[in-house]
C-alpha positions in Angstrom: 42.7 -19.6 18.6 42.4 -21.6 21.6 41.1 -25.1 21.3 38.5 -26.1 23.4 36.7 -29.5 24.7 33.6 -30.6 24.0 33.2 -29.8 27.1 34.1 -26.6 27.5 32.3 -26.1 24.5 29.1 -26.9 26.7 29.7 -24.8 29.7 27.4 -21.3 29.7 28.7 -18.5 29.1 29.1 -15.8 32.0 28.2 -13.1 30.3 24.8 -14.4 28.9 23.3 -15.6 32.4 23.6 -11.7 33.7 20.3 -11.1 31.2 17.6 -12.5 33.4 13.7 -11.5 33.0 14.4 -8.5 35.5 16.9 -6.9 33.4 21.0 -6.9 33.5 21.7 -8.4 37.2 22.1 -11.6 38.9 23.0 -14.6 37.7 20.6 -16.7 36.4 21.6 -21.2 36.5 22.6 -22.2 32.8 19.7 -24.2 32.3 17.4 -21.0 33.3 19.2 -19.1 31.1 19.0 -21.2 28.1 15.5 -21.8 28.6 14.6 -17.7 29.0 16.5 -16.8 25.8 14.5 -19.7 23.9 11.3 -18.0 25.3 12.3 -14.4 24.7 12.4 -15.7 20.7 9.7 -18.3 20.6 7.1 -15.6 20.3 8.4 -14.1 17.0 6.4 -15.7 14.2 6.0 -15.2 10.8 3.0 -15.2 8.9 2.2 -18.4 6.6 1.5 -16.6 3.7 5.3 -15.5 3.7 8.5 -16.5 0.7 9.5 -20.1 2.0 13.2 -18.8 1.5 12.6 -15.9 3.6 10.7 -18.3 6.4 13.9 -20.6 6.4 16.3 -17.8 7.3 14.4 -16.1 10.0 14.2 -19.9 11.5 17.4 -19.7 11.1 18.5 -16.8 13.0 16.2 -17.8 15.9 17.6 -21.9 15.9 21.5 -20.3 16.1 20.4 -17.8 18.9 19.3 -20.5 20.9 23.0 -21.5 21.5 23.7 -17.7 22.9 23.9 -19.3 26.2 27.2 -21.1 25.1 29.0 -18.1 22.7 28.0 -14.4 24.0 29.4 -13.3 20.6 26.1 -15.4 18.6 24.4 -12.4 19.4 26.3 -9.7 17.5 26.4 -12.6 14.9 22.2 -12.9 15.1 22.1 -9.4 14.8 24.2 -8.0 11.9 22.6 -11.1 9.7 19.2 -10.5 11.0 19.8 -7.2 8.7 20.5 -9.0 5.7 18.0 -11.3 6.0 15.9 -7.6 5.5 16.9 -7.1 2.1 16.2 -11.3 1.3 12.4 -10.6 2.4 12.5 -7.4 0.0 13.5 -9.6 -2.8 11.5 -12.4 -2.2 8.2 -10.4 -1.9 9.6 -8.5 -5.2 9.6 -11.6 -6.9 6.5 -13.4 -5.8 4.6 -10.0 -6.5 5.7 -10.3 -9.7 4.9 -13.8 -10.6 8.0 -14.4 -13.4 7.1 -11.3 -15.7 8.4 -7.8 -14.4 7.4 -4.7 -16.3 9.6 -2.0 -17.4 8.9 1.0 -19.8 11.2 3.3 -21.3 11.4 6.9 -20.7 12.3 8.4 -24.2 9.8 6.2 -26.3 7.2 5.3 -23.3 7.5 1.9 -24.9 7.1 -1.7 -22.2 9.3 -4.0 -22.2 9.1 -7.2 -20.0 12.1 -8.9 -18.2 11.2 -13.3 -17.6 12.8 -14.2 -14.3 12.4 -16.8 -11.9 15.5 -15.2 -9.4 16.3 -11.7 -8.2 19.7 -11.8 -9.5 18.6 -12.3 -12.9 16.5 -8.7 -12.3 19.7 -7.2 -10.7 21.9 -7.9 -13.9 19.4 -6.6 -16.1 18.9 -3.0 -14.8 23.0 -3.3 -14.7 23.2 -4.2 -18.3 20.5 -1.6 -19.0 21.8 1.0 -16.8 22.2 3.8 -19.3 18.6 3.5 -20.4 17.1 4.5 -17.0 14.4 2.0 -17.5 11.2 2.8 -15.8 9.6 -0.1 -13.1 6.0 -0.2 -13.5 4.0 -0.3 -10.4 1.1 -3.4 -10.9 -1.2 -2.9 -13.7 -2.0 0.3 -13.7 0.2 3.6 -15.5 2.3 4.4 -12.7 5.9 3.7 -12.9 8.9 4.5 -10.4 12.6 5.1 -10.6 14.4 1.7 -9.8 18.0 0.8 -9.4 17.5 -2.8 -8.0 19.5 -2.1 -4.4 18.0 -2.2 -1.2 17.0 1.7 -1.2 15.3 0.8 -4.4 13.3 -2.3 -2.8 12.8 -0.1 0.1 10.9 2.7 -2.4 9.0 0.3 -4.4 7.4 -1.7 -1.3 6.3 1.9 0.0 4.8 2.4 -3.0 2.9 -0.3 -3.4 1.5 -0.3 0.4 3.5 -3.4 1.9 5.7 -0.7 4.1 3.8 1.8 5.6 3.5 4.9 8.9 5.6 8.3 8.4 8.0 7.4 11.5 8.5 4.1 10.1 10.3 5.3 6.9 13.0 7.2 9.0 13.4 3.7 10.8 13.6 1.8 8.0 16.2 4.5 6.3 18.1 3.4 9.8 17.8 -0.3 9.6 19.3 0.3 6.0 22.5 2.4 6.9 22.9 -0.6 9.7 23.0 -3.2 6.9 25.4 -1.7 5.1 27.9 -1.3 8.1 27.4 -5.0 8.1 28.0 -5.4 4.7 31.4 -2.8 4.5 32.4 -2.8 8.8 35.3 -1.1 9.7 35.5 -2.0 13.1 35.2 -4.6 15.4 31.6 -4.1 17.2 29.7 -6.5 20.1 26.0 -6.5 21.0 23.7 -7.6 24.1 21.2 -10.3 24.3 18.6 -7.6 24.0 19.9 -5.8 20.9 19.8 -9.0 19.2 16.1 -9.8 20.3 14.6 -6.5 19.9 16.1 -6.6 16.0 14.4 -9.9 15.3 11.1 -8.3 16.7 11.5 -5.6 14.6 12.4 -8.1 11.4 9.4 -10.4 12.4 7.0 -7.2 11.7 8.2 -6.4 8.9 8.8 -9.3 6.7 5.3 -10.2 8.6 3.8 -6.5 7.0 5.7 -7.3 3.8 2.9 -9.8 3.5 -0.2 -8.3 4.1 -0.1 -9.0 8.0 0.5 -6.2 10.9 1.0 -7.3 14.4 -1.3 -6.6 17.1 0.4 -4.0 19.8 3.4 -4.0 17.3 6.1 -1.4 17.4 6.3 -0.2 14.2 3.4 -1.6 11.9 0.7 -2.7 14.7 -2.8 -3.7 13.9 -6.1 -1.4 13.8 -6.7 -1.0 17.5 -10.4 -1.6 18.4 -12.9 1.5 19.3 -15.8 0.7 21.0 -18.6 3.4 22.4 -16.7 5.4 25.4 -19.2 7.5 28.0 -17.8 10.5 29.0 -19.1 13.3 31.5 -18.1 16.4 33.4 -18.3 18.6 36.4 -17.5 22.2 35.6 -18.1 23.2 39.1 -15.8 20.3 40.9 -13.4 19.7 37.7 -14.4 15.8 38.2 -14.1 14.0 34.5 -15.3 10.1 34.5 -15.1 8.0 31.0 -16.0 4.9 30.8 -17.2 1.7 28.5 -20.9 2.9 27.5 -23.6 0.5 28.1 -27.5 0.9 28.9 -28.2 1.6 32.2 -24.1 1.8 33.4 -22.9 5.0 34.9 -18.8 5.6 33.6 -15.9 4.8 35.6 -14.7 7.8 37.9 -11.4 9.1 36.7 -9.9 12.4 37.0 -8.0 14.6 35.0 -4.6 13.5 37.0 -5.1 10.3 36.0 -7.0 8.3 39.1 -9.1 5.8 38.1 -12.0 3.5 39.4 -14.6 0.4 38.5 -17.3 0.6 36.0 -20.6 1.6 38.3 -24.0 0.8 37.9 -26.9 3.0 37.5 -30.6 3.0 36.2 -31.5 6.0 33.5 -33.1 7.5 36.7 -30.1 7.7 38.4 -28.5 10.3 36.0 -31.9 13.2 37.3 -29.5 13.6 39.9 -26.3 14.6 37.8 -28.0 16.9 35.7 -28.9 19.0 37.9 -25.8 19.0 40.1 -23.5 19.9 37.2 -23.2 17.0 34.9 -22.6 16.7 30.7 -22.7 14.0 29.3 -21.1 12.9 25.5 -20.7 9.8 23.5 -17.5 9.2 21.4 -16.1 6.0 19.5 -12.9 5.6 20.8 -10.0 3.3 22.2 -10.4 2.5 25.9 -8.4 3.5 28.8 -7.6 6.4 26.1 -5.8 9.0 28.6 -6.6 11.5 25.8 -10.4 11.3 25.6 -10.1 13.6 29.2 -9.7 16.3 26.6 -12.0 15.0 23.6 -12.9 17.8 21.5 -15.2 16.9 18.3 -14.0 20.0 16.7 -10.1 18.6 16.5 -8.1 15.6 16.2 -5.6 15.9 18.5 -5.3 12.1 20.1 -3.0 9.2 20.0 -5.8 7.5 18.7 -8.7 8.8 16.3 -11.7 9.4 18.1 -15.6 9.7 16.6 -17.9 12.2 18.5 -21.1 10.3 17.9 -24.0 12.2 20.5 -23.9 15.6 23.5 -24.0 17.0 25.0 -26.6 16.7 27.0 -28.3 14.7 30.2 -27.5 11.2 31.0 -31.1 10.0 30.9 -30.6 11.6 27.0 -27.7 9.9 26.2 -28.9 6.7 27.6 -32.1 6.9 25.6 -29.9 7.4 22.5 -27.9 4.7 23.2 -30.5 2.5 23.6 -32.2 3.8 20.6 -29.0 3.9 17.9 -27.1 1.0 19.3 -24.0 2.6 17.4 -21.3 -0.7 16.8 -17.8 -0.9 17.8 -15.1 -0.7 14.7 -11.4 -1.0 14.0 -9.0 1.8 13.0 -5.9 2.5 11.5 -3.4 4.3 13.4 -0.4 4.4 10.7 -0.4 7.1 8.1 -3.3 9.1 8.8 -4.4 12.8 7.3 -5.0 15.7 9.2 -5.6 18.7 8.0 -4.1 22.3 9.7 -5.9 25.7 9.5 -3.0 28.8 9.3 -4.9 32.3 9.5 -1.5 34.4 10.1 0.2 34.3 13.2 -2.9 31.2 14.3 -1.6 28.0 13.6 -4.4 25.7 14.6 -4.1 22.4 15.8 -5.3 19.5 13.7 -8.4 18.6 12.0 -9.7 15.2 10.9 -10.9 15.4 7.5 -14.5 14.9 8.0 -13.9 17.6 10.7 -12.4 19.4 8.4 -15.5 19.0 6.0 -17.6 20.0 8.6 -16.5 23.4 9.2 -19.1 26.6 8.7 -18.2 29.0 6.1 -16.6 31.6 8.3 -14.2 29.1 9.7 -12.9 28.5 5.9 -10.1 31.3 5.6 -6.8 31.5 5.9 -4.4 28.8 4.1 -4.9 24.4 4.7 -2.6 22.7 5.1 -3.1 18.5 4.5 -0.4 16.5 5.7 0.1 12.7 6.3 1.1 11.6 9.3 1.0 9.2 12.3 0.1 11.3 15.0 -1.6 14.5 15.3 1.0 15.6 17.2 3.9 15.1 14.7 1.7 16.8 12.1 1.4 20.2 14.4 4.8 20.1 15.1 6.1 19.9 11.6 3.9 22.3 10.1 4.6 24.8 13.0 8.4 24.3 12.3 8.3 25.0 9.1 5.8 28.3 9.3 9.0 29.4 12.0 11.4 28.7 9.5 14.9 27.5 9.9 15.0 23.9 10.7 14.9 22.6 7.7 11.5 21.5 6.9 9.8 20.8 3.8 7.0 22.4 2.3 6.0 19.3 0.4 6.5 15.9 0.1 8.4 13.8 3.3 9.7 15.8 5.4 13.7 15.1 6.2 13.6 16.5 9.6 10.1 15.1 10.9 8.2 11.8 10.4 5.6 13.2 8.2 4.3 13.7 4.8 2.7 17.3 3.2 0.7 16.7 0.2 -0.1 20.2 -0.4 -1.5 23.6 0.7 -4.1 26.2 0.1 -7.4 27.1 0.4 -10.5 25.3 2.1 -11.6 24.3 -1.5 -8.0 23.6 -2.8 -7.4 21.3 0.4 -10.5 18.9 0.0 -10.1 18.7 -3.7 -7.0 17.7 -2.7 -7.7 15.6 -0.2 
């Protein structure tokens, strides 16, 4: 080891000013550089309602990376502890859900039995002491229990269960983060990390620890908020192909934006105005949806086939009609979920359609009832078609039920119309 002076201790570190704001490139001055990487960090919050113990070592983390400006090799450190801070949050919301008593029952006589703790490792050494039993953890008040080992995969299971981890794609990245920890825990080689790597895992921890507790982050990555739907305006030109959405309000005509993706200002216009359209061409529909939603150009009320759910609500028809509506209904903006949501898929041999909503789903006529449902979980409409479309093919390895180990969804079950929405 070489000995350095406090000095040298102080002087930057080369490799750390090359990450500037821009990306990898110039140099940036040392105090720049220390100042950026405290920035980059400072936005990561946790939520108050979060395990003091857990709040301390994310601090933590985010104190020590501070000093990645003097020691390059801080943020290979920040990172590989950043994933054992994971399983910490998993304990500590384990414990504080369980407020001192946890619950087990006993398979062969169905009998409870309560463990008292106050620490995680007093719950670790009693399912280790107990091992042979296979002791049953039961899930809140209620009947259900769930197979539970006390590791990290375990903690991982049992916060799905109860809701605090959620989204299809998110358990094959939180399967990921897992294998990572454990190459932390047991390396077997020597490994170094970017400024980047280190922030984007922090990111990623600050979500979920933050979702651990009851809080998603707005625009997050992998557990982000309910995105807001307000009342979107859209119309059509058969004859010129023209498509214009916009913001729906009394007397406003929609922004002009094609199908390639130009786009313009909110106009004006009186009810009057929209005589005119109608009768050069123009339909008109209301939807509750997301704005500057790229996938409303293609809204169709029978299928859900966005990035983001979308409500057909009035059309089509005239613009003077769908003013008057508006004006008359005065229909209210909401929030919705994007993480985890049902669709349900219509085979009638060799037609796989696309997706349904269920209360599209619901709303189909008799004669559109045949052929086998399918009802799968999933974050995107998308992934559901393209699992269920897989697996019909044959050959990659999909499941018929349950998650799915090749695609980031969920099948709860098949069959007919009936069978589907009892299911559902």
């Amino acid at each position: 080891m070489i000995i350095k002076s406090l000095a040298e201790l102080r002087e930057a570190d080369e490799r750390t000013l090359r990450f500037n704001p821009l990306g990898l490139g110039g140099r940036m001055r040392p105090e720049d550089s220390a100042e950026f990487q405290q920035q980059v960090i400072a936005r990561y919050e946790l939520v108050e309602a979060v395990a003091e113990g857990t709040r301390h070592s994310f601090d933590q983390l985010r104190e020590i990376l501070s000093y990645g400006v003097l020691c390059y090799d801080i943020f290979t450190v920040i990172k590989d502890h950043a994933l054992l801070v994971l399983e910490q949050a998993l304990r500590d919301r384990f414990m504080q859900f369980h407020r001192g008593t946890v619950s087990f029952v006993d398979p062969r006589t169905g009998k409870p039995e309560e463990l008292t703790a106050d620490r995680y490792e007093q719950v670790h050494e009693f399912l280790n002491r107990n091992r042979n039993r296979k002791l049953k953890l039961r899930l809140g008040d209620g009947p259900e229990t769930m197979t539970f080992n006390g590791t990290l995969g375990g903690l991982r299971e049992w916060a799905r269960s109860m809701g605090f981890l959620r989204g299809q794609r998110n358990r094959a990245i939180e399967a990921a983060i897992a294998r990572l920890r454990n190459y932390v825990a047991h390396p077997s080689s020597y490994h170094l990390t970017t400024p980047v790597d280190a922030a984007n895992t922090i990111s990623d921890l600050a979500e979920i620890i933050n979702h651990l507790w009851g809080s998603p982050t707005p625009g997050g990555r992998l557990y982000p908020a309910p995105v807001q739907r307000t009342i979107i305006h859209l119309m059509w030109n058969e004859e010129t192909s023209e498509v214009m959405s916009g913001i729906a309000a009394p007397g406003t005509a929609p922004a002009e934006q094609d199908s390639e993706g130009a786009g313009g200002e909110e106009q004006s216009a009186d009810i009057e105005s929209y005589e005119d359209q109608a009768q050069d061409g123009w339909t008109h529909l209301l939807v509750r949806g997301v704005p500057h939603d790229w996938d409303l150009m293609h809204f169709d009320a029978r299928y859900d086939t966005g990035r983001y759910p979308a409500e057909w609500l009035w059309g089509p028809g005239t613009g003077q009609e769908a003013m008057r509506w508006l004006a008359s209904e005065q229909p209210s903006d909401d929030a919705v979920d994007t993480l985890d949501r049902f669709f349900l898929l219509r085979c009638l041999a060799p037609i796989l359609y696309v997706p349904k909503s269920p209360d599209q789903a619901a709303s189909v006529t008799d004669d559109e009832k045949s052929g086998t449902w399918y009802l799968i979980r999933a974050d995107s409409p998308e992934q559901a078609f393209n699992h269920q479309r897989q697996f019909l093919a044959g050959g990659f390895g999909c499941a018929a039920t349950g998650p799915c180990p090749r695609c980031p969804v969920q099948t709860a079950g098949a069959g007919s119309w009936d069978e589907a929405m009892a299911l559902l």
